[in-house]
SESEMAR-775509 format. One record per residue: residue number from 1; residue in three letters; x, y, z of N, C-alpha, C in turn. Coordinates in pm, 1 decimal. Layout:
BEGIN
    nr   rest       n.px       n.py       n.pz      ca.px      ca.py      ca.pz       c.px       c.py       c.pz
   NUM    ALA          X          Y          Z          X          Y          Z          X          Y          Z
...
END
This chain:
BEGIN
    nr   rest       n.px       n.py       n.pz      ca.px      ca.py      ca.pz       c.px       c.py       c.pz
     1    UNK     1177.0     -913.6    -1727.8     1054.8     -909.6    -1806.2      935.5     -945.1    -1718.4
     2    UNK      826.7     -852.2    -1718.8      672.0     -915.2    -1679.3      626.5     -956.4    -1765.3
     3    UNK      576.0    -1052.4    -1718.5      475.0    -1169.9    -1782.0      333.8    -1196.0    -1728.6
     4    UNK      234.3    -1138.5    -1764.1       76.0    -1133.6    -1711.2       -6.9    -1229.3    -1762.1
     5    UNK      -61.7    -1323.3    -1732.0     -141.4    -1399.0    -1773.9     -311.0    -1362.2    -1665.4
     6    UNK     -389.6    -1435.0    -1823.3     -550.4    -1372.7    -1761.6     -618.3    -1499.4    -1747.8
     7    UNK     -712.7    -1509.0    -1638.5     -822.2    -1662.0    -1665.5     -918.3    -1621.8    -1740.2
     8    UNK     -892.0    -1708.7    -1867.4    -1037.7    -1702.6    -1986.0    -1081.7    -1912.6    -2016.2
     9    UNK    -1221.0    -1899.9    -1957.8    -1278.2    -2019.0    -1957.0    -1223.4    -2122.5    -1855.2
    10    UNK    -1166.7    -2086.3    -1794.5    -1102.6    -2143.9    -1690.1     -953.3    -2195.8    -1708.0
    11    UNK     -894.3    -2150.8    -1786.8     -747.4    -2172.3    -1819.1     -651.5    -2013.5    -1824.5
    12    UNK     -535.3    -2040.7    -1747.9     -474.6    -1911.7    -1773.6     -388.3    -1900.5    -1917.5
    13    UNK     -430.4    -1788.0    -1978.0     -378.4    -1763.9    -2115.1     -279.7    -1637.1    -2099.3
    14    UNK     -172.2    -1609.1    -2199.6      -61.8    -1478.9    -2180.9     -225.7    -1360.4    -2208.3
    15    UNK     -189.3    -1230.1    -2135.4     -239.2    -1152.8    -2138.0     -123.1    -1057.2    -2263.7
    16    UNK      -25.4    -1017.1    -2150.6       85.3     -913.4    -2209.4      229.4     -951.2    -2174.5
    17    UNK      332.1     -903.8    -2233.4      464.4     -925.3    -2166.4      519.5     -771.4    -2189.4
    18    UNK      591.9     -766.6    -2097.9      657.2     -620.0    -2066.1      826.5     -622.5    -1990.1
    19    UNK      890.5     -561.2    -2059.4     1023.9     -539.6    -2079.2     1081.8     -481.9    -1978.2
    20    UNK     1100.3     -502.1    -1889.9     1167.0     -409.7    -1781.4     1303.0     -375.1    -1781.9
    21    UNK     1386.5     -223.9    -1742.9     1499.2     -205.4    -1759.2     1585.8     -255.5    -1654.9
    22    UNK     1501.2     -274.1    -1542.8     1605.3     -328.3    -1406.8     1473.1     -404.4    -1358.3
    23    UNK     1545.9     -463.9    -1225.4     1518.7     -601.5    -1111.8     1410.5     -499.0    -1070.3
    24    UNK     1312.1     -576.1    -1058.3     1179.3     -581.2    -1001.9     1238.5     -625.0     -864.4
    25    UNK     1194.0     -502.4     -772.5     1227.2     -538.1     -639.1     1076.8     -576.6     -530.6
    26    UNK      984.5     -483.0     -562.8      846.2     -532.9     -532.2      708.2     -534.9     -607.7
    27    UNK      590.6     -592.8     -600.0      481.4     -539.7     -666.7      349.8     -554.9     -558.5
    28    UNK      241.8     -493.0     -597.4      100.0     -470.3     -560.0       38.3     -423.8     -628.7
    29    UNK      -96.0     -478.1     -562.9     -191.4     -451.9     -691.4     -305.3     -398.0     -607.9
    30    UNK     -377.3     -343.1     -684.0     -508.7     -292.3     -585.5     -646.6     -325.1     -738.4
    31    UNK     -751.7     -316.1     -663.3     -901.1     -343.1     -798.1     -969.5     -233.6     -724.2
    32    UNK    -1048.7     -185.6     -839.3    -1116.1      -97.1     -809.5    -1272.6      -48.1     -958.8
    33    UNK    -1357.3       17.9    -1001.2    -1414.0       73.0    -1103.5    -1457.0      199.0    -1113.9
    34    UNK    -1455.3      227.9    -1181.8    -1456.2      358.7    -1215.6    -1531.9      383.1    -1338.7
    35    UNK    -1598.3      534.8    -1374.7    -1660.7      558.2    -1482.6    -1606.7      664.7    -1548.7
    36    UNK    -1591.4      618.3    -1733.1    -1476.2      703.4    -1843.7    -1537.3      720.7    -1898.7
    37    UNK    -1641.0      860.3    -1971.3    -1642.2      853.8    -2086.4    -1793.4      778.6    -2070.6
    38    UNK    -1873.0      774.2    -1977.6    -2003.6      731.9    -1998.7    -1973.9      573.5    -1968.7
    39    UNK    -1878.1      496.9    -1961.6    -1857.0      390.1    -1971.1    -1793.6      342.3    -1851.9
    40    UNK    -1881.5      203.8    -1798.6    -1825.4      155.0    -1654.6    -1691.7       80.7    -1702.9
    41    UNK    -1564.1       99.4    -1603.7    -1456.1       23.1    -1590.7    -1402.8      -49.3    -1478.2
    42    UNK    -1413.4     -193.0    -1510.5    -1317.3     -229.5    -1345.4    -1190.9     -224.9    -1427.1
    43    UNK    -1039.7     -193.7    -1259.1     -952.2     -123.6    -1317.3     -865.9     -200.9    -1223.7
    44    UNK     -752.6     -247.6    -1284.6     -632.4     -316.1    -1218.4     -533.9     -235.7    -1200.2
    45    UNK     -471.1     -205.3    -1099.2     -336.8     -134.8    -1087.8     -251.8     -184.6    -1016.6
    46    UNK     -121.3     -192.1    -1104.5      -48.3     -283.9    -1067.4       69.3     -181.2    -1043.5
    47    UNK      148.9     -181.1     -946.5      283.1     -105.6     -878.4      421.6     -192.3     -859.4
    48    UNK      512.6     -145.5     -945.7      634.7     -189.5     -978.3      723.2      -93.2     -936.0
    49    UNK      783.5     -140.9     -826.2      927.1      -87.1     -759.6     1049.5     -129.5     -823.8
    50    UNK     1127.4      -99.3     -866.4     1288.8     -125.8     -977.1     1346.8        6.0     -950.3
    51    UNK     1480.2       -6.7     -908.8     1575.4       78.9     -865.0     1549.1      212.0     -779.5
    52    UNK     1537.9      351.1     -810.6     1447.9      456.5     -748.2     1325.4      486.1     -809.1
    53    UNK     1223.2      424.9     -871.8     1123.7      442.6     -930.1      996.0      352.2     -874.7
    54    UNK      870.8      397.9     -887.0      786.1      300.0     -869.2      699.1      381.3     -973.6
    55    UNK      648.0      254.7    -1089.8      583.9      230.7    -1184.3      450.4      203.6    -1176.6
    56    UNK      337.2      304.7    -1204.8      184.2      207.9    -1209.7      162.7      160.7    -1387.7
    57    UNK       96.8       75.3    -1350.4       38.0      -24.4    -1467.8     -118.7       -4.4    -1444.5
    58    UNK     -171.5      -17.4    -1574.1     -321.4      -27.5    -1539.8     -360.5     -108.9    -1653.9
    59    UNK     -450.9     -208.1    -1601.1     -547.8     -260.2    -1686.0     -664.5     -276.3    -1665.8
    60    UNK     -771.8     -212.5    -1752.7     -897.9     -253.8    -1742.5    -1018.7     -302.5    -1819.6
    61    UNK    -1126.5     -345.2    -1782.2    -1195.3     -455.6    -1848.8    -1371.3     -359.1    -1897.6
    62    UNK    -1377.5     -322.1    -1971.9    -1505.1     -241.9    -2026.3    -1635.9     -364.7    -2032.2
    63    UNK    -1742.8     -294.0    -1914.4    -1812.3     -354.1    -1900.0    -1924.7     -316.8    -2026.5
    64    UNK    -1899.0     -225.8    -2120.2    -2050.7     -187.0    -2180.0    -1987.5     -266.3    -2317.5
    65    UNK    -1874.9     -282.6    -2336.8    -1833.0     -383.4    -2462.4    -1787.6     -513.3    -2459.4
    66    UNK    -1773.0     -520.1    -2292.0    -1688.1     -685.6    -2304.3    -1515.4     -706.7    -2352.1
    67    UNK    -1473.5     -585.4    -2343.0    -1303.7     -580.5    -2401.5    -1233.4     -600.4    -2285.8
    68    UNK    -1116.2     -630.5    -2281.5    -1014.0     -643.4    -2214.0     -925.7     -531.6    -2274.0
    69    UNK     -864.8     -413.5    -2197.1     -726.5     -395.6    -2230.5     -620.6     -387.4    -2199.3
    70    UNK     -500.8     -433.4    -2267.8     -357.6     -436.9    -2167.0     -306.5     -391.3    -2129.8
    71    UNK     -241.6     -414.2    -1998.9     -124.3     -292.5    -1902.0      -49.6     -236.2    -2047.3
    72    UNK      -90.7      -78.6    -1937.2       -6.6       44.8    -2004.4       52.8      105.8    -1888.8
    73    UNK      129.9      128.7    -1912.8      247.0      265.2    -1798.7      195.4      393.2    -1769.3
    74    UNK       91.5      448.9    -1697.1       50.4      542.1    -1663.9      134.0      645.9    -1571.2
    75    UNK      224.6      580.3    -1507.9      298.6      709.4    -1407.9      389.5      641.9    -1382.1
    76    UNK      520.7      723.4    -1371.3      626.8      690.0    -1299.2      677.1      759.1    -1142.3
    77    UNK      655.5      748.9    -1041.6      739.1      816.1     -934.4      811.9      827.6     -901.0
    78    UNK      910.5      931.8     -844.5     1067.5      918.5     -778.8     1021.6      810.7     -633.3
    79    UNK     1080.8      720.8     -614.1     1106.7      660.7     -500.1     1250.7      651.5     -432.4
    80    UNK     1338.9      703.9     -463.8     1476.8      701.4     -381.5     1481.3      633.9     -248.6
    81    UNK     1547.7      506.2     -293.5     1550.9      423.3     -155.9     1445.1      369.0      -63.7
    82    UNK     1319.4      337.7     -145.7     1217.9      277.6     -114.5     1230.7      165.8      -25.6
    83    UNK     1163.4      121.6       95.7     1233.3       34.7      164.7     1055.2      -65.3      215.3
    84    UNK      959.7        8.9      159.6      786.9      -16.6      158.3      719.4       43.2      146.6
    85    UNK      611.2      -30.2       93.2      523.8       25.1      -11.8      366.9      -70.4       17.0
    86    UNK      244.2        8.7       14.8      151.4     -111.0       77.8        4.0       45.5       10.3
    87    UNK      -26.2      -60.0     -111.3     -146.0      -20.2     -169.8     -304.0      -64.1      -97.0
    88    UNK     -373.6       86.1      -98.9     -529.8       -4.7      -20.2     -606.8      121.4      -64.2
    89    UNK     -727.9       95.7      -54.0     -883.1      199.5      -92.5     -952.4      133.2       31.9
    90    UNK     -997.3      288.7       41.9    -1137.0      293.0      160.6    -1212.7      387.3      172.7
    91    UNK    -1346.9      366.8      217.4    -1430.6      517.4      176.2    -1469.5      582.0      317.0
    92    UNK    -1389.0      688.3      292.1    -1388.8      827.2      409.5    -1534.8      821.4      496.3
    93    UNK    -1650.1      827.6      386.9    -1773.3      839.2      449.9    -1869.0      779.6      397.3
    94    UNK    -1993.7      774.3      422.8    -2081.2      686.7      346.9    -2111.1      776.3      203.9
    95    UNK    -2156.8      872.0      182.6    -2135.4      985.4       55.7    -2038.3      975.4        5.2
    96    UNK    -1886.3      969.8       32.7    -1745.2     1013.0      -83.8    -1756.1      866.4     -133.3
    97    UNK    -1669.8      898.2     -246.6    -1635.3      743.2     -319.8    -1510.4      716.6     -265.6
    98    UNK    -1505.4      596.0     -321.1    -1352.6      518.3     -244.5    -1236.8      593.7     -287.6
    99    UNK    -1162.2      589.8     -201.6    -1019.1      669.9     -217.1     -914.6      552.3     -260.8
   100    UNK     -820.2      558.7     -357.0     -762.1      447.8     -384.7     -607.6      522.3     -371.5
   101    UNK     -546.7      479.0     -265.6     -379.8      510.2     -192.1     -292.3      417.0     -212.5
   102    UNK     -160.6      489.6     -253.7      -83.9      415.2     -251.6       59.6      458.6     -158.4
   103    UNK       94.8      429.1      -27.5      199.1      478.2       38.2      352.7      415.3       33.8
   104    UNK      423.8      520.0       11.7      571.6      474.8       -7.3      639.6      535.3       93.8
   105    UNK      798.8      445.9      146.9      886.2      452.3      252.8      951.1      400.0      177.5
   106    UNK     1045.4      535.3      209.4     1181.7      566.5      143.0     1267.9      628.4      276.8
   107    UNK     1389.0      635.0      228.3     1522.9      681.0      311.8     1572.3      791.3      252.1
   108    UNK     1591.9      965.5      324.2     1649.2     1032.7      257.4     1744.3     1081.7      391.9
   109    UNK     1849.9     1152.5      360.1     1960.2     1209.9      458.9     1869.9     1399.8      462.9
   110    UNK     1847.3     1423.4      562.8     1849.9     1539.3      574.3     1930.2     1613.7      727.8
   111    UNK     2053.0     1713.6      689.9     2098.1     1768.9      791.2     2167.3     1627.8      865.0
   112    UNK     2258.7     1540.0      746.2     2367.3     1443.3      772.8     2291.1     1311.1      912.2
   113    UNK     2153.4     1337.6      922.6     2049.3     1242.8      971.1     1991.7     1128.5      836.1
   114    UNK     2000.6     1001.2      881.0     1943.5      935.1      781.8     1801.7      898.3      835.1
   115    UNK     1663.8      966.9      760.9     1544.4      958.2      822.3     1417.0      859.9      711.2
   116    UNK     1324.3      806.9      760.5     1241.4      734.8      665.2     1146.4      842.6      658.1
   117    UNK     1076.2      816.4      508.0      988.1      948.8      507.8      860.4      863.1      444.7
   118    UNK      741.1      837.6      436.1      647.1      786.0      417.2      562.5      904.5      308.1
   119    UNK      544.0      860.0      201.0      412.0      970.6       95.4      284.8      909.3       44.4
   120    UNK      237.8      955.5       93.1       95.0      911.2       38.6       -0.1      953.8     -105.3
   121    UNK       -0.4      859.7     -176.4      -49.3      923.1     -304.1     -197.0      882.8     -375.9
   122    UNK     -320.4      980.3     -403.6     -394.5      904.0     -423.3     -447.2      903.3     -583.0
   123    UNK     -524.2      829.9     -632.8     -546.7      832.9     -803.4     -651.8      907.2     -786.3
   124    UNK     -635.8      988.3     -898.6     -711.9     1133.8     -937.2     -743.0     1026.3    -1079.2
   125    UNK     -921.4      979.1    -1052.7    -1013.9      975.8    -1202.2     -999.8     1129.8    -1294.5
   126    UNK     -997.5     1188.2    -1253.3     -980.1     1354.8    -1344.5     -812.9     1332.2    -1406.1
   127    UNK     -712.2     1304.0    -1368.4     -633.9     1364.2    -1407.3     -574.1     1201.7    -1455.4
   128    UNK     -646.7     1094.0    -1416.4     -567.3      961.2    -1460.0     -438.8      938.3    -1403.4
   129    UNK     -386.3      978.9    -1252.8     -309.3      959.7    -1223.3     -285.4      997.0    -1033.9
   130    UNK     -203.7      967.9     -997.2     -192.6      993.0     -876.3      -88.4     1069.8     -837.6
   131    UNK     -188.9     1203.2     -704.4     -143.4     1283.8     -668.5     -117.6     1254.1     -516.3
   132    UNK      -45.7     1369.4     -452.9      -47.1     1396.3     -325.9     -185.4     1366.1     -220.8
   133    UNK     -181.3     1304.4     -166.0     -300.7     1308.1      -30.5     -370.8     1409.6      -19.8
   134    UNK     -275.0     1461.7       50.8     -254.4     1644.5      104.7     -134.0     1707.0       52.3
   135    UNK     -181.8     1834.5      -27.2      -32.9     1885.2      -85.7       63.5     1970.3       -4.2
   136    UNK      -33.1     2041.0      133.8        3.3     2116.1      219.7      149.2     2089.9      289.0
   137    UNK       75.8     1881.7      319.4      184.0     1780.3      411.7      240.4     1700.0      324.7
   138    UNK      331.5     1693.7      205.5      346.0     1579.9      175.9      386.2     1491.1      231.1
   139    UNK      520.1     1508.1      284.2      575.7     1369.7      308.0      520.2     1371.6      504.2
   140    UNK      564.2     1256.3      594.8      554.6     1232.6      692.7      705.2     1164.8      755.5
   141    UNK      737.0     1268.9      826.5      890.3     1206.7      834.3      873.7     1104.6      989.2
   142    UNK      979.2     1039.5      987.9      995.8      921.1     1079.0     1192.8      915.8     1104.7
   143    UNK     1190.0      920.7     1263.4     1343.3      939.3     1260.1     1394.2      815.2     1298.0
   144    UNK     1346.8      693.7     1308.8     1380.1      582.3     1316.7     1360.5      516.7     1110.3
   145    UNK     1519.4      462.1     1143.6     1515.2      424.4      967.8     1566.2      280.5      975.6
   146    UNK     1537.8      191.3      864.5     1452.9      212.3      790.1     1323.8      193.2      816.6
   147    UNK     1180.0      178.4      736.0     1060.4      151.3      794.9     1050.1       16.3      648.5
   148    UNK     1047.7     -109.5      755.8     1068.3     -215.4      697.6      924.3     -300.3      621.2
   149    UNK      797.0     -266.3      700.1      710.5     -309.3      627.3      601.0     -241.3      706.2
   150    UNK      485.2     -230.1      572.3      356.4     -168.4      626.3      238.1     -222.5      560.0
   151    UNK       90.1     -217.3      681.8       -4.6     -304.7      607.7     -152.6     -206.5      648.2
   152    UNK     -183.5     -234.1      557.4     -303.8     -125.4      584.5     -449.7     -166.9      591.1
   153    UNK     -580.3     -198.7      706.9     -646.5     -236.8      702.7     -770.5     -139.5      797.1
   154    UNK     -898.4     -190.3      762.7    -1011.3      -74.2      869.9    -1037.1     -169.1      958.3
   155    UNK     -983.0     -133.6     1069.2    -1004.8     -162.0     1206.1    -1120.1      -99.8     1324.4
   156    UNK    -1095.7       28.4     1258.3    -1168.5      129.6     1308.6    -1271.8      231.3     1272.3
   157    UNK    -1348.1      385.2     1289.1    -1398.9      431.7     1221.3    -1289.2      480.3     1082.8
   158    UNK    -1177.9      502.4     1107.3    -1085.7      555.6     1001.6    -1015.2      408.1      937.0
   159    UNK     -943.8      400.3      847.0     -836.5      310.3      788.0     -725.2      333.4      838.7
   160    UNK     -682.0      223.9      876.6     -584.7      199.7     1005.6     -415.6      134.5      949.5
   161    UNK     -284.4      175.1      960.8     -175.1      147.0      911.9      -66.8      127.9     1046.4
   162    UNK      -44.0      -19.3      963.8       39.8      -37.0     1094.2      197.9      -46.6     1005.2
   163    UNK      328.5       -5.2     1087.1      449.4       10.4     1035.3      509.7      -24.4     1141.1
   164    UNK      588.7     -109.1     1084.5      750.2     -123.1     1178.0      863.7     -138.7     1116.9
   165    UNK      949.4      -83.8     1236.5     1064.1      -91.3     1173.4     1177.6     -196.3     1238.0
   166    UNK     1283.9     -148.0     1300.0     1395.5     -297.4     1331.4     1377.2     -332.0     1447.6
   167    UNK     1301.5     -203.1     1527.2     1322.8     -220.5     1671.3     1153.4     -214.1     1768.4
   168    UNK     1068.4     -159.2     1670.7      964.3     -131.9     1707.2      803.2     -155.0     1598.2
   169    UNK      717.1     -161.0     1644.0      550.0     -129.2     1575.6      478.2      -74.9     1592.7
   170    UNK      384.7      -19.3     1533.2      350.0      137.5     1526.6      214.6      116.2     1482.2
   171    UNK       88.6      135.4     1529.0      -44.8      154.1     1493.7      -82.8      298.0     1454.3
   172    UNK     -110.3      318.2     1332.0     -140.5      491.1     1322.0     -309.1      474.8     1279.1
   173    UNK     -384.6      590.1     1289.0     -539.7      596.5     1193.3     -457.0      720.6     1077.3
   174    UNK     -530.3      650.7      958.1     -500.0      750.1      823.2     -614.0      846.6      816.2
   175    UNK     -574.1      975.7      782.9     -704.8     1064.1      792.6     -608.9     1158.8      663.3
   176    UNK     -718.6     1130.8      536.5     -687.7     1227.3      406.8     -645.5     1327.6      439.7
   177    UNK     -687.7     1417.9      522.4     -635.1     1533.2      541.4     -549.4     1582.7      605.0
   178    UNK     -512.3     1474.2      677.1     -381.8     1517.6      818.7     -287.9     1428.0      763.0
   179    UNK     -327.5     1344.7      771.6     -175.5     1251.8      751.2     -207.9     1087.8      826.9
   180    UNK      -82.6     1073.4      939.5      -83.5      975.5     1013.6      -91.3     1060.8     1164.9
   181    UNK     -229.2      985.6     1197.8     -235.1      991.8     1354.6     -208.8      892.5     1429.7
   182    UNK      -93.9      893.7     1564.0      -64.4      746.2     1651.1     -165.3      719.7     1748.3
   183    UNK     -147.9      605.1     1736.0     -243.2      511.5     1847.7     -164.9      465.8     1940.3
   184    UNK      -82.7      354.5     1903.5       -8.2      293.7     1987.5      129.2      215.6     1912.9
   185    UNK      215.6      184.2     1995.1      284.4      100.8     1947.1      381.2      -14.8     2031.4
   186    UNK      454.4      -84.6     1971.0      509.2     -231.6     2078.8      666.5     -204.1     2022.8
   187    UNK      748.7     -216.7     2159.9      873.6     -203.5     2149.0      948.9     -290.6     2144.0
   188    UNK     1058.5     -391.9     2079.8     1101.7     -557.2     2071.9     1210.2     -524.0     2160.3
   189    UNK     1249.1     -422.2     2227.6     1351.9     -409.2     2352.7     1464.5     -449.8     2301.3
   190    UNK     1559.5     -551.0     2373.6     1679.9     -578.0     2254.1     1662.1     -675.5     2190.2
   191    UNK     1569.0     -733.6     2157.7     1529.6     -811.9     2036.2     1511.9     -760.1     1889.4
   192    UNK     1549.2     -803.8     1769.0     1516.0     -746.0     1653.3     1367.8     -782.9     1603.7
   193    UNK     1281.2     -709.6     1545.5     1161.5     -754.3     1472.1     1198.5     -825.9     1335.5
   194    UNK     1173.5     -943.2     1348.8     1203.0    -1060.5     1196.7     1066.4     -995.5     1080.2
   195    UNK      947.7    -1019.7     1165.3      884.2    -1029.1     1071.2      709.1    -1050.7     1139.8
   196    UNK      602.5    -1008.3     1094.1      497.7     -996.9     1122.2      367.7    -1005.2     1029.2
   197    UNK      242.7    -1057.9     1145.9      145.2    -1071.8     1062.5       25.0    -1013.8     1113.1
   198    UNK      -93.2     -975.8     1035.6     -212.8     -930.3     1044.6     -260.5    -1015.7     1041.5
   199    UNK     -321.0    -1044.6     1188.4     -480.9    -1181.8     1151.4     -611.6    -1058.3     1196.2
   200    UNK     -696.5    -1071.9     1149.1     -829.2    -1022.9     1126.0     -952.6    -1130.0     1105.5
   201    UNK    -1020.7    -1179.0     1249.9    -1191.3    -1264.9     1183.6    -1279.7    -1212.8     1281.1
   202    UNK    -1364.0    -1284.7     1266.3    -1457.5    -1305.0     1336.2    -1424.4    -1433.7     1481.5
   203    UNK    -1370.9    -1382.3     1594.1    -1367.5    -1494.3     1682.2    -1419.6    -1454.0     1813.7
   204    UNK    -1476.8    -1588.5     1890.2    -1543.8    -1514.2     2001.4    -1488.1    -1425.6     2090.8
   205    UNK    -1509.6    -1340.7     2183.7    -1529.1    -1243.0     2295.4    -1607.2    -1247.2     2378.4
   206    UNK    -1538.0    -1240.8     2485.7    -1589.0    -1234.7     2617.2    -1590.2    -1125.4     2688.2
   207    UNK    -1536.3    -1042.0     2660.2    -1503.0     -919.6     2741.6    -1523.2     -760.6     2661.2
   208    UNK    -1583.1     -808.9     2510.5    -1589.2     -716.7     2482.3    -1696.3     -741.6     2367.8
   209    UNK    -1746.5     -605.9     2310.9    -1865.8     -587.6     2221.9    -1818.5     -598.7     2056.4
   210    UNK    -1697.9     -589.8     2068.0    -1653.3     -598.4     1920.8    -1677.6     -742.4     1854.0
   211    UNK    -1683.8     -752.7     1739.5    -1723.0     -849.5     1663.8    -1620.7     -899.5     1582.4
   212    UNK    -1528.1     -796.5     1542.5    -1371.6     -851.9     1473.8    -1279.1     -860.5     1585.2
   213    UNK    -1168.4     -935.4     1573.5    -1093.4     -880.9     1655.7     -957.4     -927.9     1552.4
   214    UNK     -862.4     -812.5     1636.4     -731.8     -812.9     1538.5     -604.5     -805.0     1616.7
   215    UNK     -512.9     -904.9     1592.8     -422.0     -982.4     1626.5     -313.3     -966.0     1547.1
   216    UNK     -199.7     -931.1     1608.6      -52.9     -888.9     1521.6        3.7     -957.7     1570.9
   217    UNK       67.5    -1071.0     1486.7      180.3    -1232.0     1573.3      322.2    -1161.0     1524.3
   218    UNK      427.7    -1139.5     1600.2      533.1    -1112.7     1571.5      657.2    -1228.9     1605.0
   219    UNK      771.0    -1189.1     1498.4      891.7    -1252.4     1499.6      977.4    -1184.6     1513.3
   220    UNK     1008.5    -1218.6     1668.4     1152.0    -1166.7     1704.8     1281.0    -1242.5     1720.6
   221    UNK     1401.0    -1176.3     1701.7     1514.5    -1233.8     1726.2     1622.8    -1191.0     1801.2
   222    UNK     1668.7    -1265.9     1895.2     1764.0    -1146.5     1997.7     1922.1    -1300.0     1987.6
   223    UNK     2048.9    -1282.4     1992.5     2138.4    -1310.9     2051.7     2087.4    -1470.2     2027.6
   224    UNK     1984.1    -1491.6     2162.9     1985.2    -1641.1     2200.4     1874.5    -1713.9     2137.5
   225    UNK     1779.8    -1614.2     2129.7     1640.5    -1673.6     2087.9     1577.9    -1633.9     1928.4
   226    UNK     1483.4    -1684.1     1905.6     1396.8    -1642.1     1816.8     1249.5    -1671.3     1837.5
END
């Protein structure tokens, strides 16, 4: 069962409860607003992974009445063997509006190869739901499996996704229309990758003109060490 609670007056109160048929294996959420109907909405979407499916939820808050309304089930997706999943919005250009993505990594066998395949899906305000990126490219295949976690942040002129998997990490730029382009990536040699983090601030530089700088701390594990 989900259980949502909202802050009203500074105390959290039940919002909704919702029944689930299987184990909640992951969730994310992304915020965003949008306009329905003449009427401004900020809009919660919430993504529920359980068995081969991933579930959006939406709730949103009507600014021209002051209502709240509660998660409803707007889409279901095939996810078969989902293994990550990493929701984010960013705006292409200074003119387009924000693009709000949600990418999934999954495991499928093709030609007795077990390969990770990554899809990118974005919410269509017209159609209330989310489509393909690009319908041309859907998926993006990857022959190293599984792809264990992914995080998505703007680093650069484009929105930037980094993925790894058991043995390696992978910097790509996301571009709506192509897909994933590589940058670079770090190899853990015979060490396994445990686990990793995105730091992103403001810290000084000496050697260079940039003003952020961004730092990936990794956990490896081999035999003797960690």
């Amino acid at each position: 069962q989900l259980t949502v609670y909202e802050l009203q007056g500074g105390s959290w109160v039940l919002n909704t409860m919702i029944d689930m048929d299987a184990e909640i294996s992951r969730m994310s959420t992304v915020v965003f607003r949008k306009t329905e109907n003449e009427e401004n909405l900020e809009v919660v979407h919430l993504y529920i992974s359980k068995n081969d499916t991933l579930e959006v939820y939406e709730w949103t808050y009507n600014e021209n009445t002051a209502t709240f309304a509660s998660g409803t089930l707007i889409q279901t997706v095939m996810t078969p063997g989902l293994s990550a999943m990493q929701a984010f919005q960013f705006k292409p250009s200074e003119t387009s509006q924000n693009m709000i993505v949600i990418a999934v990594a999954y495991e499928i066998e093709m030609n007795l190869i077990l390969s990770s395949v990554i899809d990118f899906y974005e919410y269509s305000v017209t159609d209330g739901e989310y489509i393909f990126v690009n319908d041309d490219k859907r998926h993006t295949f990857f022959v190293e499996s599984p792809i264990k976690k992914m995080e998505a942040r703007k680093i650069s002129d484009y929105m930037n996704l980094v993925i790894s998997t058991q043995k390696k990490i992978q910097l790509y730029n996301f571009l709506p229309n192509y897909g994933l382009d590589f940058v670079s990536e770090y190899e853990a040699g015979a060490s396994d990758l445990v686990d990793w983090a995105w730091f992103q601030d403001a810290v000084p530089r000496t050697d260079s003109e940039d003003k952020i700088s961004s730092i990936i701390f990794l956990i490896k594990e081999s035999p003797e060490t960690r």
